[in-house]
BAZADO-459336 format. One record per residue (C-alpha): x, y, z; residue in one letter. Coordinates in steps of 0.5 Angstrom, whole numbers, plus 2048, in hexadecimal, padded with zeros to 3 digits. Each point is the difference from the previous one (the first is absolute). Example, Ala and Ser with C-alpha at 12.3 -4.5 7.8 and 13.67 -1.06 7.14 Angstrom:
! residues 2
<rec xx="819" yy="7F7" zz="810" code="A"/>
<rec xx="802" yy="807" zz="7FE" code="S"/>
This chain:
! residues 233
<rec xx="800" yy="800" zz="800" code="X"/>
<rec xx="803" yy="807" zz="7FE" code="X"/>
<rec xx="802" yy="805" zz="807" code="X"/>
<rec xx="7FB" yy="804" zz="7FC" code="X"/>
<rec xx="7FA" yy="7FC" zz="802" code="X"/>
<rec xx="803" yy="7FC" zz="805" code="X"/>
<rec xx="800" yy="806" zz="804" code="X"/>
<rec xx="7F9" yy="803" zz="7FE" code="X"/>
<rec xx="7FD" yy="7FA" zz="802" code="X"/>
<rec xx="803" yy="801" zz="807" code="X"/>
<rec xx="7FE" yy="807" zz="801" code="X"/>
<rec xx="7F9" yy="7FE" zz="7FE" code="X"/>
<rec xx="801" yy="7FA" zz="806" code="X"/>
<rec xx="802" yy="806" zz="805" code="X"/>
<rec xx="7FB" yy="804" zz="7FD" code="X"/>
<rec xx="804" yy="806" zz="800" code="X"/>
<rec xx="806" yy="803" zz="7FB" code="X"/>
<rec xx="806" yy="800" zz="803" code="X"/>
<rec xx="803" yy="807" zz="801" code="X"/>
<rec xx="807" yy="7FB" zz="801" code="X"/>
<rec xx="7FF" yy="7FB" zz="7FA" code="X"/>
<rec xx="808" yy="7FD" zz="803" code="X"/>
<rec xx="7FC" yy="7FD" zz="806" code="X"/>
<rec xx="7FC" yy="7FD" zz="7FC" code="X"/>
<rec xx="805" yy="7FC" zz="7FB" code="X"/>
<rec xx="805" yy="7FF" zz="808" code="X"/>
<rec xx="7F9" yy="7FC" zz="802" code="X"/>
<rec xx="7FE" yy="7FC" zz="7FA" code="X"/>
<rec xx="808" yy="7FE" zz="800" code="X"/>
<rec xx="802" yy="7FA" zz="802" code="X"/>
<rec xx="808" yy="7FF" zz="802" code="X"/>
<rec xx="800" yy="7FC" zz="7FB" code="X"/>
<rec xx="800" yy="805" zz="7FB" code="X"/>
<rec xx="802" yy="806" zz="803" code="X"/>
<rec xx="807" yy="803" zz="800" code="X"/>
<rec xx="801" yy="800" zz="807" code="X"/>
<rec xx="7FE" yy="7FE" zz="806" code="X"/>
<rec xx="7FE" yy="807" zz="801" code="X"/>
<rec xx="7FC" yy="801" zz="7F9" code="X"/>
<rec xx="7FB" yy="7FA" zz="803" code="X"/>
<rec xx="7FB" yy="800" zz="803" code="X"/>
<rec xx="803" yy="7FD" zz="806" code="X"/>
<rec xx="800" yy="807" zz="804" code="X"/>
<rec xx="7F9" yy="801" zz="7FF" code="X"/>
<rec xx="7FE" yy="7F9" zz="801" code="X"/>
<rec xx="803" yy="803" zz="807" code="X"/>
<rec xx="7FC" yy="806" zz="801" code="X"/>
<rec xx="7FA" yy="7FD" zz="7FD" code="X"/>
<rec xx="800" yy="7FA" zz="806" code="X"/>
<rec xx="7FF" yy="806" zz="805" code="X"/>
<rec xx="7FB" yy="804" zz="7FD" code="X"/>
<rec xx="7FC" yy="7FB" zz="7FF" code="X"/>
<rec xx="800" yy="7FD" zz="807" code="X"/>
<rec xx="7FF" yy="807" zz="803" code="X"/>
<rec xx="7FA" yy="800" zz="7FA" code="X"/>
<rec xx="7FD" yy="7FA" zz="804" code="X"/>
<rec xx="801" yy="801" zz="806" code="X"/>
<rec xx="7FC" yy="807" zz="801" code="X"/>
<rec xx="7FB" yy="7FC" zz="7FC" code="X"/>
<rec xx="800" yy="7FB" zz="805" code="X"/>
<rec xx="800" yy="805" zz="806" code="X"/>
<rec xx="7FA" yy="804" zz="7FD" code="X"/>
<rec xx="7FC" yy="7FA" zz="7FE" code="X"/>
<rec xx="801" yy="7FC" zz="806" code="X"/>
<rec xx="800" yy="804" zz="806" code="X"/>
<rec xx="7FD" yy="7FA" zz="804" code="X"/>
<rec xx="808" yy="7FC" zz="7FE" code="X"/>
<rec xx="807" yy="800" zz="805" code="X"/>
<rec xx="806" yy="800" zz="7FD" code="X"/>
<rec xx="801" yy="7F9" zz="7FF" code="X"/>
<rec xx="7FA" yy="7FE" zz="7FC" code="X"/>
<rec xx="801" yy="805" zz="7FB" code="X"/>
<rec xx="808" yy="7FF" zz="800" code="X"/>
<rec xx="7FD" yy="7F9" zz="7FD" code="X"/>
<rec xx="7FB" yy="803" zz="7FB" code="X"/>
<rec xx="806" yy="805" zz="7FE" code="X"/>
<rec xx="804" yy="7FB" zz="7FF" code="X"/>
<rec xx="7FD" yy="7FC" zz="7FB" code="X"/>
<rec xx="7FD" yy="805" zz="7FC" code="X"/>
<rec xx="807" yy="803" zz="7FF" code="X"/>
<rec xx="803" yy="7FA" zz="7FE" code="X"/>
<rec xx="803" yy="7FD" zz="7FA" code="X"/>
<rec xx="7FB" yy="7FC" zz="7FD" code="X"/>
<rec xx="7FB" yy="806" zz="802" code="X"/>
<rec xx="804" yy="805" zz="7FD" code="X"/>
<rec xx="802" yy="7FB" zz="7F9" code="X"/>
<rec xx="7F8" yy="7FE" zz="800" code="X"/>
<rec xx="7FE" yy="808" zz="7FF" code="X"/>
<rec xx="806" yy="801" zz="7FB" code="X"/>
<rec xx="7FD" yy="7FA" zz="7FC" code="X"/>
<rec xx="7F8" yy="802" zz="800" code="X"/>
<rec xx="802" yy="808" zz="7FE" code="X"/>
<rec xx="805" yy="7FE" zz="7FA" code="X"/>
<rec xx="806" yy="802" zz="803" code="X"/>
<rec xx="804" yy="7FA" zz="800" code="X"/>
<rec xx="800" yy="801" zz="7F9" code="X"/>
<rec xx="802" yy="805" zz="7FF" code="X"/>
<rec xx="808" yy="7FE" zz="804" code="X"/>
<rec xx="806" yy="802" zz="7FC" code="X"/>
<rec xx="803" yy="7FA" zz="802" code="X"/>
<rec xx="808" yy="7FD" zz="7FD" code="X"/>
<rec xx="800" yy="7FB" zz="7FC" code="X"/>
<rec xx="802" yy="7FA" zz="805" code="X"/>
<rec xx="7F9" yy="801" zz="804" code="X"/>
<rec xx="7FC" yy="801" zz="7F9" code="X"/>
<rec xx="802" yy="7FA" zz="7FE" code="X"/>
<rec xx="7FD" yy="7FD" zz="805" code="X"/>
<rec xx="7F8" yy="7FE" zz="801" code="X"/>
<rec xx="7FE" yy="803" zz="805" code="X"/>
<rec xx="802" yy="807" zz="804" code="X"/>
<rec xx="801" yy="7FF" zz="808" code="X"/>
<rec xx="7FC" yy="801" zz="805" code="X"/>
<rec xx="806" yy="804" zz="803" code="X"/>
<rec xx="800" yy="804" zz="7F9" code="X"/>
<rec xx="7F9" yy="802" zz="7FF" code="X"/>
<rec xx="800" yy="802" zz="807" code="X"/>
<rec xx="805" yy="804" zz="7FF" code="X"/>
<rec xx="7FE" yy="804" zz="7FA" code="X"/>
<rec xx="7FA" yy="802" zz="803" code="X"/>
<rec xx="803" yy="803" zz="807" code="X"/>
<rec xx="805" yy="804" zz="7FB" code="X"/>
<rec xx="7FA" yy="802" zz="7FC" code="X"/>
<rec xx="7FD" yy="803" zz="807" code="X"/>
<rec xx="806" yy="803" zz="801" code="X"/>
<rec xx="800" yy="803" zz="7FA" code="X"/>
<rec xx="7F9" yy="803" zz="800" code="X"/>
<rec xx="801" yy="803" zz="807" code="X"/>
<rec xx="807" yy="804" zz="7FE" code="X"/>
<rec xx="7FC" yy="802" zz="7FA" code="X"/>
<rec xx="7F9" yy="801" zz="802" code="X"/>
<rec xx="7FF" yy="800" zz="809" code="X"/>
<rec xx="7FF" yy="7FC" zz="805" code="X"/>
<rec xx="7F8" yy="801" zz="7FE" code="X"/>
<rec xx="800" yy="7FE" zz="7F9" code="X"/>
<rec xx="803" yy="7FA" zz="802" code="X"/>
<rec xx="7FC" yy="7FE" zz="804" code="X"/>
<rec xx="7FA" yy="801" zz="7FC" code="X"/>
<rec xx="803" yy="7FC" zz="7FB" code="X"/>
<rec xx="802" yy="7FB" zz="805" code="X"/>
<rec xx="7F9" yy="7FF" zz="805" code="X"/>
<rec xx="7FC" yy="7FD" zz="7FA" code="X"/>
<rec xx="805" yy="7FA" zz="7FF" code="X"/>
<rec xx="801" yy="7FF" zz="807" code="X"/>
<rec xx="7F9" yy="800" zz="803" code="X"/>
<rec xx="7FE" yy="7FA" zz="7FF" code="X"/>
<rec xx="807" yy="7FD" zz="802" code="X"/>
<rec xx="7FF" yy="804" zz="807" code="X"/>
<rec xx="7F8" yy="7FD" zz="801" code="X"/>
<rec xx="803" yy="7F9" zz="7FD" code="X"/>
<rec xx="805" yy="800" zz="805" code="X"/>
<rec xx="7FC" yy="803" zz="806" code="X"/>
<rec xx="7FA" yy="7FB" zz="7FF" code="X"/>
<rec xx="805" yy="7F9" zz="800" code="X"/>
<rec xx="7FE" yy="7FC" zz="806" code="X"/>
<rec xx="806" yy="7FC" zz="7FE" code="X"/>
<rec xx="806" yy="806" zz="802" code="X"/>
<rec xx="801" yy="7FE" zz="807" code="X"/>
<rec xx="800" yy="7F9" zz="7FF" code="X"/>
<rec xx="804" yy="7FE" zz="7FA" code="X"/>
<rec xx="805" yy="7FD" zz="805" code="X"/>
<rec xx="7FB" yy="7FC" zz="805" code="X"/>
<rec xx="7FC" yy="7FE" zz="7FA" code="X"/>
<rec xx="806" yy="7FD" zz="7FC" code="X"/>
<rec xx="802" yy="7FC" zz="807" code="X"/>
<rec xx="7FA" yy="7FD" zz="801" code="X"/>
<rec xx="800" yy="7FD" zz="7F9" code="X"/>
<rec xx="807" yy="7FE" zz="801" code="X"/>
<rec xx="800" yy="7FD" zz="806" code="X"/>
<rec xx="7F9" yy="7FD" zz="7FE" code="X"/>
<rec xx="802" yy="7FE" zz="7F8" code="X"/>
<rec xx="807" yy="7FE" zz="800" code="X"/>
<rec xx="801" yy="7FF" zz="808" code="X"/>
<rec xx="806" yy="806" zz="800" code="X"/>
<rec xx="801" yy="806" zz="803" code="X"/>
<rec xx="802" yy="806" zz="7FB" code="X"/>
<rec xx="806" yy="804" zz="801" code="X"/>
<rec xx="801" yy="807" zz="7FE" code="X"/>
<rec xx="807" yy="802" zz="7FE" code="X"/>
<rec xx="803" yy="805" zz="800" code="X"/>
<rec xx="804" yy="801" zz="7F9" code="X"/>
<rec xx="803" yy="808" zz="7FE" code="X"/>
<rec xx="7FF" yy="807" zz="803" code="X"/>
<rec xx="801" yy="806" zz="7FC" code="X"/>
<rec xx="7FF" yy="807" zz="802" code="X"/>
<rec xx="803" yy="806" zz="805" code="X"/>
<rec xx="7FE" yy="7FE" zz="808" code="X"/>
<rec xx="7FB" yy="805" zz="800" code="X"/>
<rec xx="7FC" yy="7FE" zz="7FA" code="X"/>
<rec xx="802" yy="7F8" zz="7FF" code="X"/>
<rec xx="7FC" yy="7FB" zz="7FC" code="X"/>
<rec xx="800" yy="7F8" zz="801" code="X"/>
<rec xx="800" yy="7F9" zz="7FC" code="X"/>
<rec xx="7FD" yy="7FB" zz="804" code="X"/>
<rec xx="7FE" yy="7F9" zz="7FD" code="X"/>
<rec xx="7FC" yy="7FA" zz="802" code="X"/>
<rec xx="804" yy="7F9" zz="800" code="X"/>
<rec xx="7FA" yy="7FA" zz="802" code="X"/>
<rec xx="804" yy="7F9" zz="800" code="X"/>
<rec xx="805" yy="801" zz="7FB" code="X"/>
<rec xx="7FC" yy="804" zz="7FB" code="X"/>
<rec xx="802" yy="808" zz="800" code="X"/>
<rec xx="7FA" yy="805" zz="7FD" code="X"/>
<rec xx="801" yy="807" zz="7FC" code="X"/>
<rec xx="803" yy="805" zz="805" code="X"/>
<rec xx="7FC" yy="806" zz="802" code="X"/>
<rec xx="803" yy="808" zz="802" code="X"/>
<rec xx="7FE" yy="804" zz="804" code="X"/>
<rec xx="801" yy="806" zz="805" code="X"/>
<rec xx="801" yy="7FC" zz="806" code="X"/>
<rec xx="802" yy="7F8" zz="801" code="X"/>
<rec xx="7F8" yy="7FF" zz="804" code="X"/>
<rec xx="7FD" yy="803" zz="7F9" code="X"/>
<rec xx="805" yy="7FC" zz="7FC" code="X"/>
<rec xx="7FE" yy="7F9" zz="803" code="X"/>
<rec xx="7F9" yy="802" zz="7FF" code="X"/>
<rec xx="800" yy="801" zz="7F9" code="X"/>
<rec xx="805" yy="7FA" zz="7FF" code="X"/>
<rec xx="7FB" yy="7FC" zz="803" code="X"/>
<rec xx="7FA" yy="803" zz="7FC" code="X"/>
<rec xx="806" yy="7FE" zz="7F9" code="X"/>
<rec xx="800" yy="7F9" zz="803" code="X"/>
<rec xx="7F8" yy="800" zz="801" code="X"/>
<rec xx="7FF" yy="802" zz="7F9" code="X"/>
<rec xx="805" yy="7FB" zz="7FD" code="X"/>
<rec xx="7FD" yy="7FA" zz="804" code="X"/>
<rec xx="7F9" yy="803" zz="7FD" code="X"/>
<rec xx="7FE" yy="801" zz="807" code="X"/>
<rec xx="7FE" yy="807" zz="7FE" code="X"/>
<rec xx="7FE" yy="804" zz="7F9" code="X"/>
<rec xx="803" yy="807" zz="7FE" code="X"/>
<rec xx="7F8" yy="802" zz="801" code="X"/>
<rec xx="801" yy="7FE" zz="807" code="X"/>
<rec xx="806" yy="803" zz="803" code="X"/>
């Protein structure tokens, strides 16, 4: 797709005509492609994870006055996540318009980690350009429904418990969680936990703190066993 077009397309996504056109094509840009590191989009991906935490966080705090700080750490935490982030990407167009290097289109599929990415840079992006108001008026009717999804789930707190009562049941075993990376400065570190049951390891989960990641490795662990559906979780 010509540049012309590619970012057009995007500015018709953001709703707005960027006054910086730069931002726009650093957070269509892949490392893959750019340059430089610094001409990725990697630097927005960065600012673009805060605002959209700070964005989620006030609507959480307006929206839900009857909720403590844990209980919307939770929600805030899955609706800022990875596969959240790369869905909404997908569902508005924008992962089709990454500008990606020749090894990572040569394969069949983006990561979820990459369609993610783009879309907390292109966040990025819109808040230099345009404010933190449009931003979030372009943010809000792609996050809502995640938001009242998430609040609504029964099963939130009780991936663990339900995931070791199948165990112990179904398979006579208890499950282990394992703690397998860190990332981040101390203030603001993320967490890769991931569940062992008997000798079989399921996908890994990251979150914000290691009560979280076990949480979310648990709920992976479900879903893999087809104890839980996306629909459900």
């Amino acid at each position: 797709m010509p540049q012309s077009e590619l970012l057009n397309r995007a500015q018709e996504l953001a709703g707005h005509r960027f006054t910086d056109i730069d931002l726009l094509v650093s957070a269509v840009t892949h490392a893959s492609l750019a340059t430089t590191r610094f001409s990725s989009n990697e630097r927005l991906e960065f600012l673009g994870d805060a605002i959209l935490g700070i964005i989620v966080c006030e609507e959480l705090f307006q929206r839900y006055p009857d909720k403590l700080e844990g209980e919307m750490t939770k929600v805030k935490s899955v609706v800022v996540s990875r596969k959240v982030c790369a869905k909404i990407a997908d569902s508005i167009g924008l992962s089709e318009l990454l500008r990606l290097g020749k090894g990572m289109t040569e394969s069949d599929t983006i990561p979820s980690s990459v369609r993610a990415g783009v879309f907390e840079a292109f966040i990025a992006a819109l808040y230099l350009d345009a404010g933190m108001e449009v931003t979030r008026e372009f943010l809000m009717p792609h996050l809502t429904r995640h938001i009242e999804r998430t609040v609504k789930s029964k099963n939130m707190e009780n991936y663990k418990s339900t995931l070791q009562q199948y165990a112990q049941k179904q398979l006579n075993a208890t499950p282990r969680y394992e703690s397998l990376d860190e990332k981040g400065p101390d203030h603001s570190k993320c967490f890769e936990v991931a569940v062992v049951i008997q000798a079989r390891r399921f996908t890994s989960a990251w979150a914000p703190n290691k009560k979280e990641a076990e949480q979310q490795a648990a709920l992976l662990a479900l879903k893999e066993l087809k104890l839980i559906t996306d629909g459900e979780a």
